[in-house]
N, C-alpha and C positions, 0 to 999 in steps of 0.2 A: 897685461894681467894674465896673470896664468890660470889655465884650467883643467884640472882632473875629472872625467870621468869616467866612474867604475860602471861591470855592468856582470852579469855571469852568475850570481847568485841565486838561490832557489830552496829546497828541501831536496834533499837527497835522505834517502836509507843509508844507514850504518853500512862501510862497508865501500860506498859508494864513489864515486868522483865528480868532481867540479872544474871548472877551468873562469876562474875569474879575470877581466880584462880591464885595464886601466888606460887610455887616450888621452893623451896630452896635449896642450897648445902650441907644441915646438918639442924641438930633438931629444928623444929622451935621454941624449948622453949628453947633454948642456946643462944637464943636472951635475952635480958631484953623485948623488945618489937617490934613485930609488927605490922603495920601501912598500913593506906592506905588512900592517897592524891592524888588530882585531880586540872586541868588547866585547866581553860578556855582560850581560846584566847584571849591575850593581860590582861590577869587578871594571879595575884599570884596565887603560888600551896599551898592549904588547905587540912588539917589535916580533912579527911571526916571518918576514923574510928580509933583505934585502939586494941591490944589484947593483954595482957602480957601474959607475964611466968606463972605467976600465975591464968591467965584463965579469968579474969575479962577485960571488955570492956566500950568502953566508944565512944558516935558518936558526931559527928557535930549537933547542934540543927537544921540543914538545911532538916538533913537524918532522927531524930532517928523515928524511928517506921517504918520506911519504910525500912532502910537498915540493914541487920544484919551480922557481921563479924566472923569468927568461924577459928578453925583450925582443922586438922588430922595429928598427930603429927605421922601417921604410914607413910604417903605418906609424910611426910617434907613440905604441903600444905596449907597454909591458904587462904582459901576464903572472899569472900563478893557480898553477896547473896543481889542484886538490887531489890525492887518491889517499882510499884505506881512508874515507872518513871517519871521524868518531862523534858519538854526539857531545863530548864535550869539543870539538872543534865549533858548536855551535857559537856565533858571533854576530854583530856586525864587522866587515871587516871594509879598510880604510886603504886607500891608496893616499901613498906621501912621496915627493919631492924635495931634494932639498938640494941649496946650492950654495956656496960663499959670495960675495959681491962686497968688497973693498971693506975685507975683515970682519962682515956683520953675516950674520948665517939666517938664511931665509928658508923659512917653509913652507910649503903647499900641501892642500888638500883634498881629498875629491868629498864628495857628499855618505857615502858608504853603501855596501851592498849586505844585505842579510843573509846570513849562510845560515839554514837551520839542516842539523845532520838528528834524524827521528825514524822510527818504524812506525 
């Protein structure tokens, strides 16, 4: 059984930065890919960063420059390291996993972490 979880989340000021943390139950390059997706209230959850296997990343055009997603594959961790928040970056925001396993694509999840960006 796999298991995500997030941690890093808080109230920051406008302006401010975050460094959100995701732990996993195993390597986090035995994934095809990790992810990270955020809710707003009464709004769908978006696809705000991801990291494959292969190292390479890719953001939301909402985030890029401001947000940068990484891993440590000694700690089974992958981060996403907030700056220049805004308060609409206010979310919960979701750690995801995903992998292939003989053609069927599986997904994980962590519980989520609340990022509220306020003065």
């Amino acid at each position: 059984q796999v298991q995500l979880v997030e941690s890093g989340g808080g109230l920051v000021q406008p302006g401010g930065s975050l460094r959100l943390s995701c732990t996993t139950s195993r390597s986090i390059f035995s994934f095809s890919a990790m992810n990270w997706y955020r809710q707003a209230p009464g709004k769908q959850r978006d696809l705000v960063a991801t990291i494959t296997s292969g190292g390479s990343t890719n953001y939301a055009d909402s985030v890029k420059g401001r947000f940068t997603i990484s891993g440590d594959n000694a700690k089974n961790t992958v981060y996403l390291q907030m700056t220049a928040l805004k308060p609409e970056d206010t979310a919960v925001y979701y750690c995801n996993a995903g992998e292939m396993v003989a053609l069927l694509k599986y997904d994980y999840w962590g519980q989520g972490t609340q990022v509220t960006v306020s003065s």
